[in-house]
C-alpha positions in Angstrom: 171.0 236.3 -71.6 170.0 233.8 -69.7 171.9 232.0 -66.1 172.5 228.7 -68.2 175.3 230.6 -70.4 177.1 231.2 -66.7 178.2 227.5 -65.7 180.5 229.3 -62.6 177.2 230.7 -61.6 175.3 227.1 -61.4 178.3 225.8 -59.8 178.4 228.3 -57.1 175.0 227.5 -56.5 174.9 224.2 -56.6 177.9 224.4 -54.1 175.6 226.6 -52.0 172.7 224.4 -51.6 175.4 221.7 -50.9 177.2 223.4 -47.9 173.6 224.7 -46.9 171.9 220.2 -47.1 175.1 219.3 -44.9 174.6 222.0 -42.1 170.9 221.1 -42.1 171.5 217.5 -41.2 174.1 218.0 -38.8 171.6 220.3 -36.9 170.0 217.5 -37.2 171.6 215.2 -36.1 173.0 217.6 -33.0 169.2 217.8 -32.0 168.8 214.0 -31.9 171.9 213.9 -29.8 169.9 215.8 -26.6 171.1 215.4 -23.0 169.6 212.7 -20.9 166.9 214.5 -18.4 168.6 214.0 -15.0 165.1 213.5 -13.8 165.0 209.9 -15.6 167.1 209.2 -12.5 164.3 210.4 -9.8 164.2 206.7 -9.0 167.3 205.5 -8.3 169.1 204.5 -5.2 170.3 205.9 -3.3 169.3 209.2 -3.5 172.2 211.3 -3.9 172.1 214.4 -1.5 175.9 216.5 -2.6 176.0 217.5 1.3 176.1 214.5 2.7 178.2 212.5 0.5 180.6 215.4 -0.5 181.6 215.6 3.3 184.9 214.8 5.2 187.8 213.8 3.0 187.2 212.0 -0.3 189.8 210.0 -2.5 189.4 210.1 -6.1 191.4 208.0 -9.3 191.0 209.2 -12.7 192.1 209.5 -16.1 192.1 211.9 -19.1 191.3 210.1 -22.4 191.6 212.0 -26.0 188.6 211.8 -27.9 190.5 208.9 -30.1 190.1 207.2 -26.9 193.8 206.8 -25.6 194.3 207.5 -21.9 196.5 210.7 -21.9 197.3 211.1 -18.1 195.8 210.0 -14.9 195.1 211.5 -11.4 194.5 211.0 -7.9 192.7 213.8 -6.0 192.0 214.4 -2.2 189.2 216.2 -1.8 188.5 217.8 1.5 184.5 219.2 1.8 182.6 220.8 4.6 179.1 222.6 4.4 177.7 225.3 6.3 174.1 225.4 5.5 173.5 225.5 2.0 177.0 226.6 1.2 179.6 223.5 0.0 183.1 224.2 -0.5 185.3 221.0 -1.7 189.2 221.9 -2.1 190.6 219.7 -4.6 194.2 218.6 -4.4 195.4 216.8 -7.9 198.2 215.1 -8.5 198.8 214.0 -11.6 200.7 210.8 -13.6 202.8 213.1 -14.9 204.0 214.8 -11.3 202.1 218.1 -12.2 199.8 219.7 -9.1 196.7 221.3 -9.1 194.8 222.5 -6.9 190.5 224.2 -7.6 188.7 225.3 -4.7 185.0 224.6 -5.3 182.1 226.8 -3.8 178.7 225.3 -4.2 175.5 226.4 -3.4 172.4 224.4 -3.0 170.1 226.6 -4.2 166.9 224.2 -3.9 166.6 220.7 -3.0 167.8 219.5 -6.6 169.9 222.2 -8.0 173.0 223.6 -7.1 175.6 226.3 -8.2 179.3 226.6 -8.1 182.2 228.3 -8.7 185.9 228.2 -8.5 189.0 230.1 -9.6 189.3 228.6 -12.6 185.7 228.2 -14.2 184.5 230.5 -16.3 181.1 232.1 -14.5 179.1 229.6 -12.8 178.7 226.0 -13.0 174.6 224.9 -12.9 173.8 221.4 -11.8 170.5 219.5 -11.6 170.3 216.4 -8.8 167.8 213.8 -9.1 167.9 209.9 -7.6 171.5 209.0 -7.6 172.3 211.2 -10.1 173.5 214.9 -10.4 174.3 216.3 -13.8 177.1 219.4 -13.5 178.0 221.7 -16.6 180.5 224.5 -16.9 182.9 226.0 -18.6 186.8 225.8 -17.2 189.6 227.7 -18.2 192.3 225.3 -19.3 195.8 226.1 -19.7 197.3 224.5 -23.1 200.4 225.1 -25.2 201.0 228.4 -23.2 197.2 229.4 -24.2 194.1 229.1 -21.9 191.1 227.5 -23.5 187.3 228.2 -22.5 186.5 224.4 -22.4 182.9 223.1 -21.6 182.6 219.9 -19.0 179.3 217.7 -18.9 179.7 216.0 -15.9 177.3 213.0 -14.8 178.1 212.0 -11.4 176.3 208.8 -10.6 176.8 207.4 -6.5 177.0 204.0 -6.2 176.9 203.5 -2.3 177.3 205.3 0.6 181.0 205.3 0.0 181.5 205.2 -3.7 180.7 207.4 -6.5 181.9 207.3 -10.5 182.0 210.6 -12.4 182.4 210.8 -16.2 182.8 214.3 -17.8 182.6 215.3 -21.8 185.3 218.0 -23.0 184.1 219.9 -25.8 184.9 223.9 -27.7 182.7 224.9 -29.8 180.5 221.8 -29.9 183.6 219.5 -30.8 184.8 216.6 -28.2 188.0 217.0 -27.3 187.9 213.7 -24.6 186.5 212.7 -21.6 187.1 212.5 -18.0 186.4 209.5 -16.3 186.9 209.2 -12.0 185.9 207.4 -8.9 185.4 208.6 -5.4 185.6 207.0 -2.2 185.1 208.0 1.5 187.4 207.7 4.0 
């Protein structure tokens, strides 16, 4: 007997190679897809140094878009940030569009002269960032409340500084590789 008198069998194989060809090229496609290198920013100006900028009280405007792109709620947040040393901490006071408060307490560490560390109540282990030119590039994971559930939801943050005063900030929501929106803000010194 041979596997030609079993069509189901070819099928299922067929099927096989087919789900097996698709996975391959979105790994693909995934790899192509790699994070920019914050150090592509080493020459940029000005140089972005978190404890001086992220000192005093800060004002910052945002938004929450889906991933179709609509703007789902906005936010102002007052951030107040001090350092002793190497040690940051920025408390966060969000208010949102929709009259909901939050409030994160940040503690970063500058661990080197280009990367940092943080944590906070509500993030999930700790945050790594890498500094370089104007630039500083933050991931983590943040525990997110939604529907009466709490999802383990990863941020890429780019935070980009303008001026002396002014710095934009756009951060990619994502579970399990899939982009649920993006956070876009500016910050301004007082």
């Amino acid at each position: 007997m041979t596997i030609s008198r079993f069509p189901w069998f070819q099928c299922r194989v067929a099927r096989g190679l087919r789900a097996l060809l698709a996975a391959l090229v979105v790994a693909a496609m995934l790899a192509g897809c790699a994070a920019v290198d914050p150090q592509s920013y080493a020459s940029e100006k000005p140089v972005l140094d978190l404890p001086t900028y992220f000192n005093g009280t800060l004002v910052g405007h945002g938004m929450f878009q889906s991933r179709s792109g609509k703007v789902e709620r906005r936010f102002v947040v007052t951030i107040d940030a001090r350092w002793e040393g190497n040690v940051g901490t920025l408390d966060e006071r969000f208010v949102w569009s929709d009259g909901e408060k939050q409030r994160r307490v940040w503690t970063i560490t500058r661990v080197d002269a280009g990367t940092y560390t943080g944590t906070a109540d509500d993030v999930v282990g700790v945050a790594q960032g890498r500094a370089s030119g104007n630039a500083l590039y933050w991931t983590y994971t943040l525990a997110l409340p939604v529907s009466g559930r709490i999802w383990h939801v990863r941020f890429d943050d780019w935070m980009y500084l303008i001026d002396d005063k002014v710095m934009l900030n756009t951060a990619v929501m994502s579970k399990w590789g899939i982009r649920l929106g993006q956070v876009t803000l500016s910050f301004s010194r007082k």
